[in-house]
C-alpha positions in Angstrom: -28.5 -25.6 3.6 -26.2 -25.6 0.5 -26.7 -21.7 0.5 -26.0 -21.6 3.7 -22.9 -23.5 3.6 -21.5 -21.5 0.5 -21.9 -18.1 2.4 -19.7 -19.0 5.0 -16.9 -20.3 3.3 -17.2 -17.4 0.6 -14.2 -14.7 0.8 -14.2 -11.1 0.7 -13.0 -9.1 -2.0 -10.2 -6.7 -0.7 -8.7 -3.6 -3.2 -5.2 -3.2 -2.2 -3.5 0.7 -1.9 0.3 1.1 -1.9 2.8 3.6 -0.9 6.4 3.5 -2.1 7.6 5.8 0.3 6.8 8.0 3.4 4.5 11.3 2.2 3.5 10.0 -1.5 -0.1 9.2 -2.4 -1.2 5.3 -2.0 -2.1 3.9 -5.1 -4.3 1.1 -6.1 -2.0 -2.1 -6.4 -4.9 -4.7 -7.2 -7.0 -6.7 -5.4 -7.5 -9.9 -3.4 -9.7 -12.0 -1.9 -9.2 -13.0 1.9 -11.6 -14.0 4.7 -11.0 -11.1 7.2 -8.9 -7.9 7.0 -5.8 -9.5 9.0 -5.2 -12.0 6.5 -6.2 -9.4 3.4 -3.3 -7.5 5.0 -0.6 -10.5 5.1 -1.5 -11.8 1.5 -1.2 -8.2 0.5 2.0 -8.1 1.8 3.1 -11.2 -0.1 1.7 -10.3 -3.3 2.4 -6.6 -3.5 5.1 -5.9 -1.4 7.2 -8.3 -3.2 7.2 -5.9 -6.1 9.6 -3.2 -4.6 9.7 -0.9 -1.5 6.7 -0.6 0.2 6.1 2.2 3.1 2.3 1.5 3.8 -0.1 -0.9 2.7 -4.1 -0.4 3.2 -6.7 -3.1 2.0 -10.3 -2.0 2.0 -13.3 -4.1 1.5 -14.5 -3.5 -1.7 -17.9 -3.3 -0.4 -16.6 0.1 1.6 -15.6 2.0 -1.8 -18.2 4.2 -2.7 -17.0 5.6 -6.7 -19.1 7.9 -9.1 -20.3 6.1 -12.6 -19.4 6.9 -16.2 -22.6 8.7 -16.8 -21.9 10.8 -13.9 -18.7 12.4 -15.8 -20.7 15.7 -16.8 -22.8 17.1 -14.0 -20.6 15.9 -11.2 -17.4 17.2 -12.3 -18.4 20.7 -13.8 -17.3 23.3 -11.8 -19.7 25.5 -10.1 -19.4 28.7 -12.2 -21.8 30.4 -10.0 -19.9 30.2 -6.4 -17.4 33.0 -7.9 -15.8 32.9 -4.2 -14.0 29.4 -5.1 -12.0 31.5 -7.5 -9.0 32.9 -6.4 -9.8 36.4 -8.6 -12.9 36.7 -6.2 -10.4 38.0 -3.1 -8.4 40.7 -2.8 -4.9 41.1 -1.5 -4.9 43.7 1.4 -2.4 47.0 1.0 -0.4 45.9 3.7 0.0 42.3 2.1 0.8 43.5 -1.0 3.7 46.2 0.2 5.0 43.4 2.3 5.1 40.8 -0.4 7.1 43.6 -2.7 9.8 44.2 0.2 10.3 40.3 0.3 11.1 40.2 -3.6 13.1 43.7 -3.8 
């Protein structure tokens, strides 16, 4: 019963995203804890937007964020040597293209 009582009244941990102004990137602000996403957003709002201008605001469960771990630094992040077409020195520019490009700049 004790459990049970404890799981209910537990709150949500909430990571916090921020954008300054219209077109940047969000970036993480912190986090909070909050017992649904309505009031995640309004303590959000009084803890980070506080700080300066604030465009948007997203809070995401933390639960939801999926990240890669430190061991995962090598394998994950090498880049695929062998898919040569990822490579901009894999296409070429057609004639046409090229001519065109050299009018533009003459």
């Amino acid at each position: 019963m004790a459990d049970e009582q404890r799981q209910d009244t537990e709150l949500t941990l909430y990571e916090v995203f921020v954008q300054e102004k219209t077109g940047e990137p969000h970036v993480h602000a912190g986090s909070l804890h909050a017992a649904d996403q309505e009031m995640a957003l309004q303590n959000a709002r009084d803890v980070y937007a506080r700080r300066g201008p604030v465009a948007s605001m997203w809070v995401v469960p933390a639960t939801s964020i999926t990240a890669t771990s430190p061991s995962d630094a090598g394998p994950f992040f090498d880049p695929a040597e062998d898919k040569v077409y990822r490579h901009p020195q894999f296409y070429r520019v057609p004639r046409a293209a090229r001519q065109q490009a050299k009018k533009v700049t003459s």
